[in-house]
Residue frames as qw, qx, qy, qz and C-alpha x, y, z in Angstrom:
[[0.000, 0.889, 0.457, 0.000, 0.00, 0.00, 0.00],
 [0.316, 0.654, -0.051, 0.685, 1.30, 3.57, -0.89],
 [0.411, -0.556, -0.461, 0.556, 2.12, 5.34, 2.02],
 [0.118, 0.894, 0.344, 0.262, 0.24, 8.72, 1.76],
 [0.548, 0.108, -0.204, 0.804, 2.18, 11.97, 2.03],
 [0.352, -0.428, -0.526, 0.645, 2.06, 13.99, 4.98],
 [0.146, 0.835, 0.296, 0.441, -0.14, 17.48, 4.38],
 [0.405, 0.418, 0.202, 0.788, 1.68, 20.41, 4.93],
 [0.262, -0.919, -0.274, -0.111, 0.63, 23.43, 7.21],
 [0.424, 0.174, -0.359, 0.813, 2.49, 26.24, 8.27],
 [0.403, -0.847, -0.346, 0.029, 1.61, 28.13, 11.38],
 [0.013, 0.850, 0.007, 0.526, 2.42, 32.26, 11.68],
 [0.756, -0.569, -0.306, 0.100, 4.52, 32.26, 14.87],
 [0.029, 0.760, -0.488, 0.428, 6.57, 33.60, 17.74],
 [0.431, 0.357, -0.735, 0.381, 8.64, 32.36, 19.83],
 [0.537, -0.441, 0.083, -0.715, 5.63, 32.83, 22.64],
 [0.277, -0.087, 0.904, -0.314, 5.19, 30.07, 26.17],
 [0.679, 0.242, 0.308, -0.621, 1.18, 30.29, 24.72],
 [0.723, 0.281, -0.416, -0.474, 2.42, 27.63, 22.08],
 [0.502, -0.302, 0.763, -0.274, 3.13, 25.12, 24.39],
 [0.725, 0.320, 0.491, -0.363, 0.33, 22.99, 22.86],
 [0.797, 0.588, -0.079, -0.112, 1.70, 22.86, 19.88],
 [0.164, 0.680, -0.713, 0.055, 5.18, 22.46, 20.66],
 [0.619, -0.100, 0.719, -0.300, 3.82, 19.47, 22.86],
 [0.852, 0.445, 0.194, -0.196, 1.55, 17.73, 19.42],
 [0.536, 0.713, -0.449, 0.046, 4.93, 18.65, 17.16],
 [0.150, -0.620, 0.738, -0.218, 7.39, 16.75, 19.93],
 [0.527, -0.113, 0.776, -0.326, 5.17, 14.20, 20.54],
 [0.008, 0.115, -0.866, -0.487, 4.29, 13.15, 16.98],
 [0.386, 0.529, 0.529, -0.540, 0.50, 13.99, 17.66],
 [0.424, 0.659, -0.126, -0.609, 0.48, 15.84, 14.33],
 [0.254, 0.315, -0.791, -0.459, 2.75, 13.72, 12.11],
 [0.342, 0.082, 0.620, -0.702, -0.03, 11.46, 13.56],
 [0.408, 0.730, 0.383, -0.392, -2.72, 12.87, 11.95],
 [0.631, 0.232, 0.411, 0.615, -0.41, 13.29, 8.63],
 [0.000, 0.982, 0.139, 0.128, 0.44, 16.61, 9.41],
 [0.801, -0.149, -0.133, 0.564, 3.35, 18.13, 8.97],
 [0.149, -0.958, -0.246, 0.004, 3.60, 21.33, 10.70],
 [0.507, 0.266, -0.032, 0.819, 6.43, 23.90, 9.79],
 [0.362, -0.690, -0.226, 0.585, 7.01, 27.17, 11.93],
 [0.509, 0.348, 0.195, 0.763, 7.22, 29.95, 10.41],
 [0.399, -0.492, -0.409, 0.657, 8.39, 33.07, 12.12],
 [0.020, 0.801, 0.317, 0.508, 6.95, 36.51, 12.28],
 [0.384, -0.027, -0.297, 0.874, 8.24, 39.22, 14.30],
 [0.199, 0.068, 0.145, -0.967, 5.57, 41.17, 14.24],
 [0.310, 0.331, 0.866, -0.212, 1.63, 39.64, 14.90],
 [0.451, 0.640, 0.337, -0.523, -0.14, 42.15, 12.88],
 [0.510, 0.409, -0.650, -0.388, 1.44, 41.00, 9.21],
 [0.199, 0.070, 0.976, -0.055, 0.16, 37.48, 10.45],
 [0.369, 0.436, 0.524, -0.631, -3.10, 38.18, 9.61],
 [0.422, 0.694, -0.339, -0.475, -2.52, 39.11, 5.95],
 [0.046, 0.438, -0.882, -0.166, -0.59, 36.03, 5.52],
 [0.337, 0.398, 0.822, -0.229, -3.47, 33.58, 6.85],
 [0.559, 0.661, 0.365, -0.342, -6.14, 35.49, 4.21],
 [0.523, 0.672, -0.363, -0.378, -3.95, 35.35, 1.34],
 [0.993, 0.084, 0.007, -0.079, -2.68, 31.89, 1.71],
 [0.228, 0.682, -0.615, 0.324, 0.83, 32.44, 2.98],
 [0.023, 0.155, -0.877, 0.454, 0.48, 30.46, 6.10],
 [0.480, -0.296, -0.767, -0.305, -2.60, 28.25, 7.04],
 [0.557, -0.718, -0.407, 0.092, -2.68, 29.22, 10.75],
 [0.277, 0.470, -0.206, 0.813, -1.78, 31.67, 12.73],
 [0.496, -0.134, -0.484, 0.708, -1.90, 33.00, 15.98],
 [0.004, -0.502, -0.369, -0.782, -4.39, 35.53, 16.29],
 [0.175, -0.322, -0.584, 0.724, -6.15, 37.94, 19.40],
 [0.113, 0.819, 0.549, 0.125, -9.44, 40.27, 19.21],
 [0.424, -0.443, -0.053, 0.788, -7.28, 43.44, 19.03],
 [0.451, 0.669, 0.190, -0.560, -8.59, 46.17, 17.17],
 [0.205, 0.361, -0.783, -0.463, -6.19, 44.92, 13.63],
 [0.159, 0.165, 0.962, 0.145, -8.01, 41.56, 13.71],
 [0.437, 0.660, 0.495, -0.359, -12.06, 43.27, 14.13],
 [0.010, 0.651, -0.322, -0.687, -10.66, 45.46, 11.36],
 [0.080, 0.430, -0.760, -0.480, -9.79, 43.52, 9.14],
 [0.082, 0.520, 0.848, 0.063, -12.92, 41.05, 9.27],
 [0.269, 0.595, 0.254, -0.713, -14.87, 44.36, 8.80],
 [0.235, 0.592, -0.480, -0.603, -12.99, 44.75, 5.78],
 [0.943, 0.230, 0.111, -0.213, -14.08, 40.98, 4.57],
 [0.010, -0.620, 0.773, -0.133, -10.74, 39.27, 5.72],
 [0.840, -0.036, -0.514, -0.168, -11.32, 35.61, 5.44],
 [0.111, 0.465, -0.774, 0.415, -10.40, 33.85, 8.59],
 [0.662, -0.583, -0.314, -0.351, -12.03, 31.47, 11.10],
 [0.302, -0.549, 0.438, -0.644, -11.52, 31.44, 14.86],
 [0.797, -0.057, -0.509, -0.322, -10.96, 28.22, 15.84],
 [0.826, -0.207, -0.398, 0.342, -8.86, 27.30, 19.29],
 [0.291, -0.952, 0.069, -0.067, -7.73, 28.85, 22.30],
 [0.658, 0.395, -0.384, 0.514, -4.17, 29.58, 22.20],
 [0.348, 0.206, -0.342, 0.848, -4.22, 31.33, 25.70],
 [0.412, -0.713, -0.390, -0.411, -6.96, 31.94, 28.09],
 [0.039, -0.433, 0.513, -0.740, -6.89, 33.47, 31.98],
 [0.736, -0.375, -0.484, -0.290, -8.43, 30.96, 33.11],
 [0.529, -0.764, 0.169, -0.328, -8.16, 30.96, 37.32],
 [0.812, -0.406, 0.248, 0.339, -4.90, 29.93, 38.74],
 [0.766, 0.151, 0.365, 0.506, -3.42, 31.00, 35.04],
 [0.005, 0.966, 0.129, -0.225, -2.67, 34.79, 35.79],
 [0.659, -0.152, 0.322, 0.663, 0.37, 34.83, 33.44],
 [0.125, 0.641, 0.205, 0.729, -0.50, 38.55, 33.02],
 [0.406, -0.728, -0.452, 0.316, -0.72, 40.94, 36.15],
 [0.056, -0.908, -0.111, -0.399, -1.16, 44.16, 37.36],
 [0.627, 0.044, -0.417, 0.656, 2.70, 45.07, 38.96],
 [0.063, -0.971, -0.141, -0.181, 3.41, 47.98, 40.97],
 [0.485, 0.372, -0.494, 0.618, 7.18, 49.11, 42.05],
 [0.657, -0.311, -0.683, 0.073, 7.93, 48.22, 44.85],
 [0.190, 0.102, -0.237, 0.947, 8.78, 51.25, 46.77],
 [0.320, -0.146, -0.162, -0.922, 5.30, 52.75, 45.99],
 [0.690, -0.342, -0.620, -0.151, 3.57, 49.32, 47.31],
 [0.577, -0.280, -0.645, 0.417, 5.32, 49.18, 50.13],
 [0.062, -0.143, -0.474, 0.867, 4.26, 52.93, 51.19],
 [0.241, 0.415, 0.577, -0.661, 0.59, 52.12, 50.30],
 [0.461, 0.495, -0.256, -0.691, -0.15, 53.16, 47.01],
 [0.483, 0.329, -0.766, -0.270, -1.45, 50.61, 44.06],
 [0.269, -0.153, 0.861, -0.404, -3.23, 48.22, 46.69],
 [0.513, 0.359, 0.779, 0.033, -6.26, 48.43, 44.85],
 [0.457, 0.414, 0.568, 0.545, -7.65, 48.87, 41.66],
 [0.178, -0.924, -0.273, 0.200, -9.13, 52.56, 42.98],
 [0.598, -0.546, 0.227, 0.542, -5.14, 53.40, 43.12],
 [0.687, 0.169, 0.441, 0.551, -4.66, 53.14, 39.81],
 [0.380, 0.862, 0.282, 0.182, -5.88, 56.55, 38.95],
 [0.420, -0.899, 0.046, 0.115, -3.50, 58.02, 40.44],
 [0.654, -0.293, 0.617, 0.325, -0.51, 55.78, 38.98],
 [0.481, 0.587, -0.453, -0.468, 0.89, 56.04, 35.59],
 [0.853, -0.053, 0.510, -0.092, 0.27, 52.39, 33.99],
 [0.036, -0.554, 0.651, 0.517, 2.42, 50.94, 31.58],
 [0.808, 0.199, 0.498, -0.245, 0.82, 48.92, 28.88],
 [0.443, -0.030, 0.548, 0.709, 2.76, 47.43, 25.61],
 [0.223, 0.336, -0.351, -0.845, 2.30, 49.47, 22.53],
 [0.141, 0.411, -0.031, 0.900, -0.23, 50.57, 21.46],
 [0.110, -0.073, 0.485, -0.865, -1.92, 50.90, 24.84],
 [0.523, 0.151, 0.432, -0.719, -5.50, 51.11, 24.79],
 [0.812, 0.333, -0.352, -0.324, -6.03, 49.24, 21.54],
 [0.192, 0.174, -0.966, 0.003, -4.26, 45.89, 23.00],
 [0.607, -0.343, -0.550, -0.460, -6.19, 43.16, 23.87],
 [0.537, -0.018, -0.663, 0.521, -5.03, 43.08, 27.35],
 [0.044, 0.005, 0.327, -0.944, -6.29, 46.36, 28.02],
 [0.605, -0.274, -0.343, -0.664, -9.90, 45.37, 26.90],
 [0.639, -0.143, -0.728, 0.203, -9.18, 42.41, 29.39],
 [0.263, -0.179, -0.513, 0.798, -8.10, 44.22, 32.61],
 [0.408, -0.186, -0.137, -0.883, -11.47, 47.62, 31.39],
 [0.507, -0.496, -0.429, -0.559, -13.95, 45.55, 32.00],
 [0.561, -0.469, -0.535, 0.423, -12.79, 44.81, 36.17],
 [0.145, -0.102, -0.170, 0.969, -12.20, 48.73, 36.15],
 [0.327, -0.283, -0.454, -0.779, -15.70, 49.63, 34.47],
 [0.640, -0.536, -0.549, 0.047, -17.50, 47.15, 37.44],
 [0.537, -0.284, -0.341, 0.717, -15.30, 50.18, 39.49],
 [0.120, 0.942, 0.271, -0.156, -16.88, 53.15, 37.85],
 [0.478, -0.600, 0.409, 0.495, -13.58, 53.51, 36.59],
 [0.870, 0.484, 0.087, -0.030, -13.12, 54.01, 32.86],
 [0.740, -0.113, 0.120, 0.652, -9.73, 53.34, 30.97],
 [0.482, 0.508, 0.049, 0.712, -9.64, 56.47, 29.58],
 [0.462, -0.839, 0.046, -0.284, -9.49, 58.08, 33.07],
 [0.910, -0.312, 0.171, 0.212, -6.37, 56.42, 33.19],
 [0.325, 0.859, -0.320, -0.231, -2.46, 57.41, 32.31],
 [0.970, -0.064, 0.199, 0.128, -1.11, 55.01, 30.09],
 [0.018, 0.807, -0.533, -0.252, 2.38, 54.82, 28.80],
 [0.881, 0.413, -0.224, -0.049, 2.94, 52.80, 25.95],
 [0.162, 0.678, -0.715, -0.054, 5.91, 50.33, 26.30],
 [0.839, 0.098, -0.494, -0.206, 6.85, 47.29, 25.24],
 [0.929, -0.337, -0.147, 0.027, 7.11, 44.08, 27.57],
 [0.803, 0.074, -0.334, 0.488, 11.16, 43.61, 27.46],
 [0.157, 0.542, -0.148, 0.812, 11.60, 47.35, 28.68],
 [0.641, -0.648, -0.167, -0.376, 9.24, 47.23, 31.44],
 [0.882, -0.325, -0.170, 0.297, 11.84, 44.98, 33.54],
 [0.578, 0.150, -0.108, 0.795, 14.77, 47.23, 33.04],
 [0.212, -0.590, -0.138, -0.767, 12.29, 50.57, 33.53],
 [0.698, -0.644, -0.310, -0.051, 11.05, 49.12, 36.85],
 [0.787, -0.179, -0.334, 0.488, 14.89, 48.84, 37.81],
 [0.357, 0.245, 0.018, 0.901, 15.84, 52.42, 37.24],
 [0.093, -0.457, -0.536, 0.704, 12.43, 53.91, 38.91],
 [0.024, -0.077, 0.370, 0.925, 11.00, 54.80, 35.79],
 [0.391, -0.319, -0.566, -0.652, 7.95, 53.15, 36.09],
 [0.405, -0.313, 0.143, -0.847, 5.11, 53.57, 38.36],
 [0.730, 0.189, 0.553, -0.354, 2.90, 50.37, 37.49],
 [0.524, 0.308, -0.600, -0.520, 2.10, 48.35, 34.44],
 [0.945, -0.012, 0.133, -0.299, 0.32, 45.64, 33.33],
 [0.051, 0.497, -0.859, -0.108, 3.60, 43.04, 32.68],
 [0.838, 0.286, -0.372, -0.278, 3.49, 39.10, 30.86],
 [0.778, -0.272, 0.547, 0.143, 5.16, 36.35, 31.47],
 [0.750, -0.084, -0.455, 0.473, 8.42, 36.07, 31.11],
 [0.072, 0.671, 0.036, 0.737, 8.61, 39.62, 32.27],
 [0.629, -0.640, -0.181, -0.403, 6.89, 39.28, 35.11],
 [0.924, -0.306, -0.068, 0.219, 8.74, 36.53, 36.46],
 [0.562, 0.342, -0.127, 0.742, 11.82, 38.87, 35.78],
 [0.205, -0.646, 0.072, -0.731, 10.54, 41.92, 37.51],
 [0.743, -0.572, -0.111, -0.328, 9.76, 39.85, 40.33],
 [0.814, -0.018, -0.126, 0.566, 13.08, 37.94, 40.63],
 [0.609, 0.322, -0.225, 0.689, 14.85, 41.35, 40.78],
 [0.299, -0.610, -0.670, 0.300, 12.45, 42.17, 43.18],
 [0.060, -0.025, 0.154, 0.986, 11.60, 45.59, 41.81],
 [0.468, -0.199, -0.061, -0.859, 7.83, 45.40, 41.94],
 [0.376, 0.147, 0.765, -0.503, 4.99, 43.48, 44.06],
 [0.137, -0.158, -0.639, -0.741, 1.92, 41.98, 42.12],
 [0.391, 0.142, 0.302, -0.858, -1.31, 43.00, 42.50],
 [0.725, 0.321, 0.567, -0.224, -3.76, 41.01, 40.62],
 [0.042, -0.074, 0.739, 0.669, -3.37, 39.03, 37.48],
 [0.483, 0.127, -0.106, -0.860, -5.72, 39.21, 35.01],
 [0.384, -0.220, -0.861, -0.252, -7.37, 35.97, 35.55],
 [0.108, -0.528, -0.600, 0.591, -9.06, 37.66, 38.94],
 [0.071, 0.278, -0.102, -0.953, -9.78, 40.57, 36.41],
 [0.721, 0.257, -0.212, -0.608, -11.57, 38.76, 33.68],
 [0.656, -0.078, 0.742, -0.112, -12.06, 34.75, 34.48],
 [0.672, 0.525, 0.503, -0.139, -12.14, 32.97, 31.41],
 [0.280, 0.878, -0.247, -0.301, -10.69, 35.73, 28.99],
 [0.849, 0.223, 0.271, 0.395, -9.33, 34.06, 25.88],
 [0.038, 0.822, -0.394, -0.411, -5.91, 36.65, 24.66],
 [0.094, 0.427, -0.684, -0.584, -4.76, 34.36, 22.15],
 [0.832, 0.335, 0.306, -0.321, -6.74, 31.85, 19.54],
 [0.381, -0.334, 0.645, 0.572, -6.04, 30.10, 16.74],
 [0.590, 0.565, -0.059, -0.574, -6.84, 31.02, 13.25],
 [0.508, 0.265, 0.712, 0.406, -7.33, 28.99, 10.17],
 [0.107, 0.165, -0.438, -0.877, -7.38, 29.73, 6.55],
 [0.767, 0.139, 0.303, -0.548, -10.64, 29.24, 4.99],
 [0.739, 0.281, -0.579, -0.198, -9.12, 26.51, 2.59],
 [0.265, 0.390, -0.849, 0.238, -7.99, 24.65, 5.36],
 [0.504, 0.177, 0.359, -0.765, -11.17, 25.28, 7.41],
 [0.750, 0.268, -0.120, -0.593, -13.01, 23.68, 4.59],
 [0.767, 0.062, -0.575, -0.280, -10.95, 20.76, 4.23],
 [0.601, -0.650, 0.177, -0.430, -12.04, 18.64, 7.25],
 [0.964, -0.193, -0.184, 0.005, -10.17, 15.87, 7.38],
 [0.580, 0.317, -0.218, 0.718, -7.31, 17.65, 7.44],
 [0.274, -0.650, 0.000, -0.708, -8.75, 20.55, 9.66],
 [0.810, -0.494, -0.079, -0.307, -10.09, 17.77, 12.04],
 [0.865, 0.103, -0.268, 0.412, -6.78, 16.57, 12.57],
 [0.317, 0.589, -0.268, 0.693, -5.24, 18.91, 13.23],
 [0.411, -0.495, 0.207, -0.737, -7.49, 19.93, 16.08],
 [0.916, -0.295, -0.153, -0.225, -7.97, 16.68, 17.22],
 [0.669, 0.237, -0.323, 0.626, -3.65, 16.48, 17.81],
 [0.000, 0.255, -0.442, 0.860, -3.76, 19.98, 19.87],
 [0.641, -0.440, -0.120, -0.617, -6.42, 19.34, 21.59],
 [0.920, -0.290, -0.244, 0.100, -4.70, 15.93, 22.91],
 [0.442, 0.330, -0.300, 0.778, -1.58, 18.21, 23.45],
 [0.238, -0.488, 0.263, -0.797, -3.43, 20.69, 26.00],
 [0.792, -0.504, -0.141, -0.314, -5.20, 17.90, 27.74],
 [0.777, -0.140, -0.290, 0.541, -1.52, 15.92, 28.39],
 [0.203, 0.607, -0.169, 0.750, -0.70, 19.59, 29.29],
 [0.497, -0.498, 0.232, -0.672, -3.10, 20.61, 32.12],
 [0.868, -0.433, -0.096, -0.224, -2.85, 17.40, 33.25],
 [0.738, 0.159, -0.314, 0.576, 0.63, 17.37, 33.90],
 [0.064, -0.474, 0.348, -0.806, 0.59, 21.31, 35.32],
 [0.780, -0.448, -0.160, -0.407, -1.90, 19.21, 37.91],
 [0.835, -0.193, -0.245, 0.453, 1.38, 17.20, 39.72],
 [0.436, -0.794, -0.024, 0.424, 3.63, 19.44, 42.38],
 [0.368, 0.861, -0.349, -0.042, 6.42, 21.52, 41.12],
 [0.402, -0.543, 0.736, -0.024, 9.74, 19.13, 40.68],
 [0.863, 0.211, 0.413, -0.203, 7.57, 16.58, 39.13],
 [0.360, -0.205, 0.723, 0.553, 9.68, 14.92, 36.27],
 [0.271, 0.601, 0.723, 0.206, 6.68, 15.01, 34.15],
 [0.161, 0.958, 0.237, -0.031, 6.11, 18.90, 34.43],
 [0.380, -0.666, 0.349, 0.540, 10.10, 19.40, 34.25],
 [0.537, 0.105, 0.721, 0.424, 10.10, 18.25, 30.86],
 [0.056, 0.860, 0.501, 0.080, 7.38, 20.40, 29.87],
 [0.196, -0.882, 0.172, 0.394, 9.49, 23.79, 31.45],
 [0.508, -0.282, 0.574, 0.577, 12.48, 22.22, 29.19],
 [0.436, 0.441, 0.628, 0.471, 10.33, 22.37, 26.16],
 [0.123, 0.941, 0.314, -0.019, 9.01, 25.69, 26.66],
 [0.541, -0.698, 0.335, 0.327, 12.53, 26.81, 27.64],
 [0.636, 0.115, 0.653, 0.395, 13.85, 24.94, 24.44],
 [0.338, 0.606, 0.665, 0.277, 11.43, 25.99, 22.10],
 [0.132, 0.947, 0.169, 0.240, 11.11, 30.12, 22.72],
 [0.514, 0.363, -0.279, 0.726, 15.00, 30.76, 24.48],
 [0.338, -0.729, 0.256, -0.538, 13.65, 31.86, 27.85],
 [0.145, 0.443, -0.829, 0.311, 16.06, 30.50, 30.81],
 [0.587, -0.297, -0.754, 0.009, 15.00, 27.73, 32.29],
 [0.198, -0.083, -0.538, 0.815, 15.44, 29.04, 35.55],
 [0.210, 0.191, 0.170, -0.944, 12.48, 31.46, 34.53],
 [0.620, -0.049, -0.581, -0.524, 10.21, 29.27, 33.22],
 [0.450, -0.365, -0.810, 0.090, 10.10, 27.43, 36.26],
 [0.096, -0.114, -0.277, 0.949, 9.31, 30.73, 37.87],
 [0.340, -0.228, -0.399, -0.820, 6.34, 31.71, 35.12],
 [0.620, 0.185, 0.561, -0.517, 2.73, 31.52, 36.11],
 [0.423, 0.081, 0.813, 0.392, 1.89, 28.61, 33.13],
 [0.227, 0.057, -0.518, -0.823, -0.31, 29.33, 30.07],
 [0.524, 0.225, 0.675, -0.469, -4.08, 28.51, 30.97],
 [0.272, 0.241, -0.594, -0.718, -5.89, 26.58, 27.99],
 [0.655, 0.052, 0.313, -0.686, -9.13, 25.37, 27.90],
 [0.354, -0.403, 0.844, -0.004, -9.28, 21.49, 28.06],
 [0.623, 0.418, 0.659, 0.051, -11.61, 20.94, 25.28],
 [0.373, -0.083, 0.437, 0.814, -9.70, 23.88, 23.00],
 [0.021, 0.844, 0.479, 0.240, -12.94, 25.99, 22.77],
 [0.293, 0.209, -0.129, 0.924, -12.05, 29.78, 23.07],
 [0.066, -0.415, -0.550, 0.722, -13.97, 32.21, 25.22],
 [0.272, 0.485, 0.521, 0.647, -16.47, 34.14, 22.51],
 [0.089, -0.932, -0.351, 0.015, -18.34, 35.82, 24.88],
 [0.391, -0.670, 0.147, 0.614, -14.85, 37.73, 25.85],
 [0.505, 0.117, 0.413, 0.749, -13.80, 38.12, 22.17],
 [0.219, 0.537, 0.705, 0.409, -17.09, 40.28, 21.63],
 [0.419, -0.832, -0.262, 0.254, -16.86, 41.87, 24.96],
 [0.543, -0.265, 0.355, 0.714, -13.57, 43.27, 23.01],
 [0.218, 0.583, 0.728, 0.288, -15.23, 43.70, 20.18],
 [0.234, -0.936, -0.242, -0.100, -17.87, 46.56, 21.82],
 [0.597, -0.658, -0.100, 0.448, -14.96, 47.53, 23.79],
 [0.382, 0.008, 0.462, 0.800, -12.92, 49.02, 20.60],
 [0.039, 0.764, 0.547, 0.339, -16.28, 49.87, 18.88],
 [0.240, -0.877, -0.415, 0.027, -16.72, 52.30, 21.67],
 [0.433, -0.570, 0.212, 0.665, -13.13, 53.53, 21.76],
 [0.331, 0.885, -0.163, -0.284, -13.13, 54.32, 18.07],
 [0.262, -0.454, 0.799, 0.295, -10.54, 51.96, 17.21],
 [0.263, 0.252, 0.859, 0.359, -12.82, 49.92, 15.04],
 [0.383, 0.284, -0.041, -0.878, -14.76, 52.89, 12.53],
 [0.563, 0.049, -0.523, -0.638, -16.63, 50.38, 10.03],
 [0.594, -0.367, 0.576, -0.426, -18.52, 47.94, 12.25],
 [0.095, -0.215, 0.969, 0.079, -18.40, 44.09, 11.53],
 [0.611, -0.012, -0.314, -0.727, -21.41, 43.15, 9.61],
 [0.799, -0.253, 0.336, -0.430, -23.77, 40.57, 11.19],
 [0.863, 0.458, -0.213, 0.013, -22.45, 37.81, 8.10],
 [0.532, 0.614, -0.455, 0.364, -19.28, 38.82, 8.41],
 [0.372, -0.487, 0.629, -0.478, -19.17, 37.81, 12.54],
 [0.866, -0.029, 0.266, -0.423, -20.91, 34.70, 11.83],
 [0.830, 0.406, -0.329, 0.198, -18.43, 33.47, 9.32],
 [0.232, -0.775, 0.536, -0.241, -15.84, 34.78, 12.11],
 [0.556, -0.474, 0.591, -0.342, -16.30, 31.73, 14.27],
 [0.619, 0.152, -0.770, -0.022, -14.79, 27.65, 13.41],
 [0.492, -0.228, 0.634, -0.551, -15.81, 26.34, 16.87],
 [0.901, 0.125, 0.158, -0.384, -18.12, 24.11, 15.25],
 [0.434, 0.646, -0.615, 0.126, -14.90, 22.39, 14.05],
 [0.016, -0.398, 0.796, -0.456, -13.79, 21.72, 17.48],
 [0.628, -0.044, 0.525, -0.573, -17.38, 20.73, 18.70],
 [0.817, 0.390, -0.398, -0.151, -17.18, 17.73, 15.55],
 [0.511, 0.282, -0.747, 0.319, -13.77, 16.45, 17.22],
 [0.345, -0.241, 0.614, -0.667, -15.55, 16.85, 20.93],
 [0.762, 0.025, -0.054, -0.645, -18.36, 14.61, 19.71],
 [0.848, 0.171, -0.486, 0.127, -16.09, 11.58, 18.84],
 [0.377, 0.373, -0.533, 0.659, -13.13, 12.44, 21.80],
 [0.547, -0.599, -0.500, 0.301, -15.57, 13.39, 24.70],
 [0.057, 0.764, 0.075, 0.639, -15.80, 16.55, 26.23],
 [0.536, -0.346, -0.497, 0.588, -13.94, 17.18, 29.94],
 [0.270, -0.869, -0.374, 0.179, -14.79, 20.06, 32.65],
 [0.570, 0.640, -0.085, 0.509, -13.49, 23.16, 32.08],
 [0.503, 0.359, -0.627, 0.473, -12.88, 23.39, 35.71]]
């Protein structure tokens, strides 16, 4: 019998901890599996990922509700929305609200109230990330909008060095970052954003629509990361030390060039254990731009409905079984 050759897929990427799940399927031979043979291909910059997925440069990608993605489905960007790459789900605050530590320790920044007062750093470009739509909607439940807030654009790697020198006030800070800032013990956290917004999907994965359409190949895929995030969370489920979750740090460590050391530091990557993204949060984004003006032409009713591949995943849940999301 011929032995059939392996489809092809590249996937839009950074170096980021949130692909775990796929580094896991690609190590473990999940994909080649499923006769898939999945090629990296790097991007430096997320918002030329997007283009690439609707013109048939790369088949997946990496993708967040930030105000480029609503855009660009306004504009009748092909794409579906099909897997969480990266939710805040509770315990998996691997985003938080920092403050330097000076300013903690004489009171200030305790709670969210504080913040007006505090200049917050948030990566470029500030209010348009999707982080900040994350963290608005625990300030809004404060009477607190964001634009009653001073932000100061800057990117993640700076934050850690800025903290050291007293330049910054606050900011919202990632992982690894975090776990840096904390190690040099320059700022105290205050609340990650899984106490902010439970649940809140920040990264997804996109498909093209040719790939989307064909399913056996589609279903495969998903049916590989999906068994990747379950051997995940059930490994982050055993003590730290465990040989089983050391391996896991090594790959992440391996795979994006942050020190080991700090990876066993991070707070992990939270991913939902049946690989269904959060929609209600994508939409809650969505409005949340709308209202800032960051998205001018609004997303036609069609053109949201085609948005969403879930029904993808809920095909491979039907055969595989469907486990609590917690």
């Amino acid at each position: 019998m011929a032995v059939q050759t392996p489809t092809h897929l590249r996937f839009a990427s950074q170096p980021v901890a949130t692909n775990v799940a796929l580094y896991l399927a690609s190590d473990r031979g999940y994909f080649q599996q499923e006769g898939i043979d999945l090629e990296y291909v790097p991007f430096s910059d997320s918002s030329q990922m997007i283009p690439s997925l609707a013109t048939g440069q790369v088949e997946l990608a990496g993708i967040s509700a930030n105000p480029a993605t609503w855009n660009a489905v306004a504009r009748g960007v092909s794409m579906k929305l099909v897997l969480d790459k990266g939710s805040f789900l509770p315990g998996h605050g691997n985003e938080a609200l920092v403050v330097r530590k000076d300013l903690y320790d004489a009171g200030r920044g305790r709670r969210l109230e504080d913040f007006r007062s505090l200049t917050l750093a948030l990566t470029p470009p500030g209010l348009a990330t999707t982080t900040a739509c994350a963290m608005s909607r625990a300030f809004q439940q404060r009477g607190i909008a964001m634009d009653e807030l001073t932000i100061q654009p800057l990117p993640f790697p700076d934050m850690v060095p800025a903290f050291a020198n007293g330049a910054l006030e606050s900011a919202d800070m990632a992982e690894p970052f975090l776990t840096r800032a904390l190690q040099q013990g320059t700022v105290v956290r205050v609340i990650g954003l899984d106490e902010l917004y439970p649940y809140f999907t920040v990264s997804a994965v996109g498909f093209s629509t040719s790939l989307y359409e064909n399913r056996p190949v589609a279903k495969g895929f998903v049916r590989a990361y999906v068994r990747a995030v379950r051997e995940y969370n059930a490994v982050l489920a055993r003590p730290p030390g465990d040989a089983a979750r050391a391996q896991i740090e090594e790959l992440i460590a391996r795979r994006t060039g942050i020190e080991a050391a700090t990876v066993q530091g991070m707070v992990p990557p939270g991913l939902d254990p049946n690989g269904l993204p959060n929609r209600e949060s994508q939409l809650y984004c969505y409005q949340f731009f709308r209202d800032q003006g960051l998205i001018p032409q609004p997303v036609s009713e069609a053109g949201m409905a085609a948005l969403w591949g879930t029904e993808l995943v809920e095909e491979v849940l039907s055969e595989i079984g469907r486990l609590p999301t917690s």
